[in-house]
N, C-alpha and C positions, 0 to 999 in steps of 0.2 A: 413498431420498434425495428430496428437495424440491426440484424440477427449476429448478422457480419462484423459489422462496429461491435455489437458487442463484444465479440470474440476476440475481435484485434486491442480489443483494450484489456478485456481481462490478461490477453498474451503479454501484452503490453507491459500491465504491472508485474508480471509476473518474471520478465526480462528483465525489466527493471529492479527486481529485486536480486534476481542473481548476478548483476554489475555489483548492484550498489554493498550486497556484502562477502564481495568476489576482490572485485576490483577497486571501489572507491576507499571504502570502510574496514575492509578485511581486517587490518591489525589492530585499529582501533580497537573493534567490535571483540574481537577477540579477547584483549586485554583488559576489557568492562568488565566480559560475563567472567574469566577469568578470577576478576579484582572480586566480583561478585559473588562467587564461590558455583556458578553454572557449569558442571558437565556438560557437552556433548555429549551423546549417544552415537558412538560409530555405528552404519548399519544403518539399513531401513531408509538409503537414501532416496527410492524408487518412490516408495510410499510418502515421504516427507513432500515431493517434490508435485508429486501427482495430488495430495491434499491441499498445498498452499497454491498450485494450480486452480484448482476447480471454490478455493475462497475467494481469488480473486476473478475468476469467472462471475462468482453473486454478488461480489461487491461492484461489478460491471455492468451486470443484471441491473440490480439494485438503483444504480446510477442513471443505467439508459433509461428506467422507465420514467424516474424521475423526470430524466428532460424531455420522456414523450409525453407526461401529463403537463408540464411548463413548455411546452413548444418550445425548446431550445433550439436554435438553428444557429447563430451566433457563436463563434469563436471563444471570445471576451469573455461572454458570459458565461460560457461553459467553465473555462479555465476558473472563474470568480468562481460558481459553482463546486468546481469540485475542491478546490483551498475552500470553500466554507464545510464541503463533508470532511475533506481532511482534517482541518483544527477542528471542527464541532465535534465531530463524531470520534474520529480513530483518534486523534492526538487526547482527546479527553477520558477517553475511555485506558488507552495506556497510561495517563497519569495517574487517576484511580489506584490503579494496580501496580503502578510504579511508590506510590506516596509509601501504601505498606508494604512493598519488597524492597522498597529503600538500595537499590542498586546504585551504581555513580551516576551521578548526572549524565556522563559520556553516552552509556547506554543508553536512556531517555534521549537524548537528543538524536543517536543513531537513526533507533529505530523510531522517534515519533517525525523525523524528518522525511523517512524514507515512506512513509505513509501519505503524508499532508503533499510531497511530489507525488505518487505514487496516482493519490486522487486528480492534484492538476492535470496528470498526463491524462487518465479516462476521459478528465472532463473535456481534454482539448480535441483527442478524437470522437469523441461522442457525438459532439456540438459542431465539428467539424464535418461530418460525415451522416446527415441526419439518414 
């Protein structure tokens, strides 16, 4: 496995997620959890940031090994790949937990979008960068 790839992918998602609810989604997202009745927790931004780091480092882990037991070298395939962990896995797994927290749709789609890209992008450096 590609020690390095991994790492530029989990960084990867993990950039990716500070865009996406910085910059793309921000008031959206906001106005979900808001509508939802979700606090934030001011504080503890060090450790929030350093946990959802090191999740998406194993979900990279996770990914790379995958395509080193699949000989993934392929672009294509990788991308197909990881939209198949993103809907299979994270998108369904949020839904689950979204059916009974009954939040707005808005949120469900934030963050199960932000996920199902999240997985495309690993898969594309993964498969990219054997």
């Amino acid at each position: 496995m590609n020690w390095l790839a991994i790492l530029c992918a989990g960084a990867a998602y993990w950039i990716l997620g500070a865009l996406w609810y910085s910059k793309l989604f921000s008031k959206p997202w906001v106005q979900a959890i808001d509508q939802h009745g979700i606090k934030l927790q001011p504080g503890g931004m060090a450790m929030k940031l350093i946990v959802t780091f090191i999740a998406n480092l194993i979900a990279a882990i996770v990914l790379g090994r995958l395509f080193h037991q699949l000989g993934v070298i392929d672009v294509l395939r990788g991308i197909k790949i990881g939209a198949a962990v993103g809907v299979g896995f994270s998108a369904t797994a949020l839904t689950m937990n979204y059916v009974w927290q009954s939040p707005p749709p808005k949120l469900w789609a934030i963050d199960t979008g932000f996920h199902i890209v999240g997985c495309i992008l690993m898969g594309a450096i993964l498969s990219a960068w054997p």
